[in-house]
Structures are given as structure tokens and as C-alpha cells.
C-alpha positions as CSV (number, residue, x, y, z in Angstrom):
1,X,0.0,0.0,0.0
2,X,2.8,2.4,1.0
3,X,4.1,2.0,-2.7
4,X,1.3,2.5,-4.2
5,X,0.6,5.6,-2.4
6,X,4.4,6.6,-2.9
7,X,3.8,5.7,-7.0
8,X,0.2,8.1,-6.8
9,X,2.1,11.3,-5.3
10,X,5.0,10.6,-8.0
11,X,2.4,10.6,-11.1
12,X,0.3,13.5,-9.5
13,X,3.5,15.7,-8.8
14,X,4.8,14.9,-12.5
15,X,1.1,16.2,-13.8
16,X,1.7,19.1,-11.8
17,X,5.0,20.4,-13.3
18,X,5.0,18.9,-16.7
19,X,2.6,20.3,-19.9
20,X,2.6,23.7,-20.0
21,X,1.4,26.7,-21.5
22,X,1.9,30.3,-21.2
23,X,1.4,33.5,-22.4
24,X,3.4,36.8,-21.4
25,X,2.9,40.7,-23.0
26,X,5.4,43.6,-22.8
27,X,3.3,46.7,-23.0
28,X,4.1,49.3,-25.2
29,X,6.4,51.7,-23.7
30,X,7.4,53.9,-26.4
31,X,9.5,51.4,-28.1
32,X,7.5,48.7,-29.7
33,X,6.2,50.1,-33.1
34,X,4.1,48.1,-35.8
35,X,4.5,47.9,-39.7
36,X,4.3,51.0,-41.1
37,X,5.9,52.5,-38.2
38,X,2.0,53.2,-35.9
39,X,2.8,52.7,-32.3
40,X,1.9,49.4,-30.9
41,X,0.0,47.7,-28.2
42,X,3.0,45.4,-27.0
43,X,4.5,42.1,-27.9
44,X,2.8,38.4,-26.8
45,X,4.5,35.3,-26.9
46,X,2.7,32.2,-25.9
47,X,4.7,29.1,-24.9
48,X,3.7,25.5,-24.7
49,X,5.8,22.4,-24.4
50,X,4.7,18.8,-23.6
51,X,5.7,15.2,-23.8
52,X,5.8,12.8,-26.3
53,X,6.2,8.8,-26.5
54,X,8.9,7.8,-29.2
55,X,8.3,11.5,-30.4
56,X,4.8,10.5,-32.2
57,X,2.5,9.5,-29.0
58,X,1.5,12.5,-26.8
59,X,1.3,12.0,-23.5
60,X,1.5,15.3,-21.3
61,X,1.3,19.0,-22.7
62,X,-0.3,22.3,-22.3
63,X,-3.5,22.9,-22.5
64,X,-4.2,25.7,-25.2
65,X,-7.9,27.0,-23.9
66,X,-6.2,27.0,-20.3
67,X,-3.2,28.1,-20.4
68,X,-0.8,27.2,-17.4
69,X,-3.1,23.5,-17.1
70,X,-2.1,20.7,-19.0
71,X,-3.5,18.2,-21.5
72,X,-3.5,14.0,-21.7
73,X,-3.4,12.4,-24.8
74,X,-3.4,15.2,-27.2
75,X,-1.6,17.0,-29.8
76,X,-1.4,21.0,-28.6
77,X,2.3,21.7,-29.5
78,X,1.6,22.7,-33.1
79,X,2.9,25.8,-34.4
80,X,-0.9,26.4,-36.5
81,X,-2.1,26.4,-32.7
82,X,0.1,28.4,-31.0
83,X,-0.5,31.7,-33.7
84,X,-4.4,30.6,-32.6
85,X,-4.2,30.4,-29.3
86,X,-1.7,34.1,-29.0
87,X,-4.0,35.3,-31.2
88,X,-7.4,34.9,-28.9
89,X,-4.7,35.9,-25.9
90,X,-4.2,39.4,-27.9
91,X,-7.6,39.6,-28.8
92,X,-8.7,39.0,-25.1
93,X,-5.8,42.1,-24.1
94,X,-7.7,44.3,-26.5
95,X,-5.7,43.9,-29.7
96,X,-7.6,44.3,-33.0
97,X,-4.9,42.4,-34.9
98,X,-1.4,41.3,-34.3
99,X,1.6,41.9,-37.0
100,X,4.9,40.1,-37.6
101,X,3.8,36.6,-36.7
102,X,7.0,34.6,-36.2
103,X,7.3,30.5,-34.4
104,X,9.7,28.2,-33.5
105,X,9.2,24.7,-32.8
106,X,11.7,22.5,-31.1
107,X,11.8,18.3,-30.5
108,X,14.5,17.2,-28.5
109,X,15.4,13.7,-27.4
110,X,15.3,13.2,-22.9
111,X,17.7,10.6,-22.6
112,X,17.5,10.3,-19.2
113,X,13.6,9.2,-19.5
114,X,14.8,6.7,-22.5
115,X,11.6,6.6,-24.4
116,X,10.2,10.4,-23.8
117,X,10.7,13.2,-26.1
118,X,9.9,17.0,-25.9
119,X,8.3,19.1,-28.1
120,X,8.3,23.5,-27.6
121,X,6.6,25.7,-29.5
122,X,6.9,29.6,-29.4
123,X,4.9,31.7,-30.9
124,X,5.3,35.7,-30.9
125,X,3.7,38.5,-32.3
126,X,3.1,42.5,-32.5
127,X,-0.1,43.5,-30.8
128,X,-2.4,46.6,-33.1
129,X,-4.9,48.5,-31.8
């Protein structure tokens, strides 16, 4: 009973720390300007990483309607959902539209976990009024 107990905390504290998502905005101060040179609202960049079995199976990532929770079984480190989900975030800051779009999406090999990979995908843009 006491390892099974001891194996519960392990998967619930793993749940807790791994799969995540994240947005973060730099208000305008003066310095972020948009496309044709208009001030801007700020810059967002929304983050979410997960885990993947043999790099095709996923297991734990970041929930994209919630960000900071986390999702079983399902696919949310995309680049195609990461421009959607910092898109609603801008829109939900009060941005119209967002300019100069740019992602980056990372898989790297844990060795230390043998069969786990993890996949990161950033995702920033310029926030317009």
C-alpha cells in the first residue's frame, strides 16, 4: 500500500510540473512600433511544451484553452495552434490584430527518460490597436 501511495504522489506531482502553456505581453512603452511604423499595443509570446512517447504518442502537454493547465493524450504543441491560441490571448488584451507573426518549434530527445521526447513551440507576435 505504501508504494502504491508513494507511485500516486510521483504521477500527481509529474502532472503538476510537466505540460505547459503560457502567455506573457510587454506593454508598449514607447519602443514597440508596428508595420508601417503606428505605435503598438505590445509584444505576446505564448509558450507550450509537452511530452511525447517515441516523439509521435503524446502523452502530457499544455492545455491551449487553459493556459498554465495541462492536456493528456493530445496533440497542442503545433505551431498552426500556437499563432491561434496568442491570437485569442491578444484579442482577449484588447488587440484588433497582431503583426509580424514569427514560431519556432523545437523536439529534442530526454535521454535520461529513454523513451520520452519534448516538443516546444513559441509563438510571438506585434499587438495593433
Amino acid at each position: 500500500m505504501k508504494q502504491f501511495i508513494i507511485s500516486l504522489a510521483l504521477i500527481v506531482s509529474v502532472f503538476a510540473i510537466t505540460g505547459c502553456s503560457s502567455t506573457s505581453i510587454a506593454q508598449n512603452g514607447n519602443f514597440i512600433v508596428g508595420p508601417t511604423g503606428q505605435p503598438a499595443m505590445g509584444q505576446i509570446t505564448y509558450t507550450n511544451y509537452g511530452f511525447y512517447l517515441w516523439n509521435c504518442v503524446p502523452m502530457l502537454s499544455g492545455s491551449v484553452l487553459n493556459p498554465g493547465g495541462f492536456a493528456l493524450f493530445t496533440n497542442t504543441v503545433t505551431p498552426e495552434l500556437a499563432v491561434k491560441a496568442m491570437g485569442f490571448q491578444a484579442k482577449n488584451n484588447g488587440a484588433t490584430r497582431v503583426a509580424n507573426v514569427t514560431t519556432e518549434f523545437d523536439s529534442s530527445y530526454n535521454w535520461y527518460t529513454v523513451f520520452f521526447w519534448t516538443r516546444t513551440v513559441h509563438a510571438s507576435a506585434t499587438m495593433l490597436e
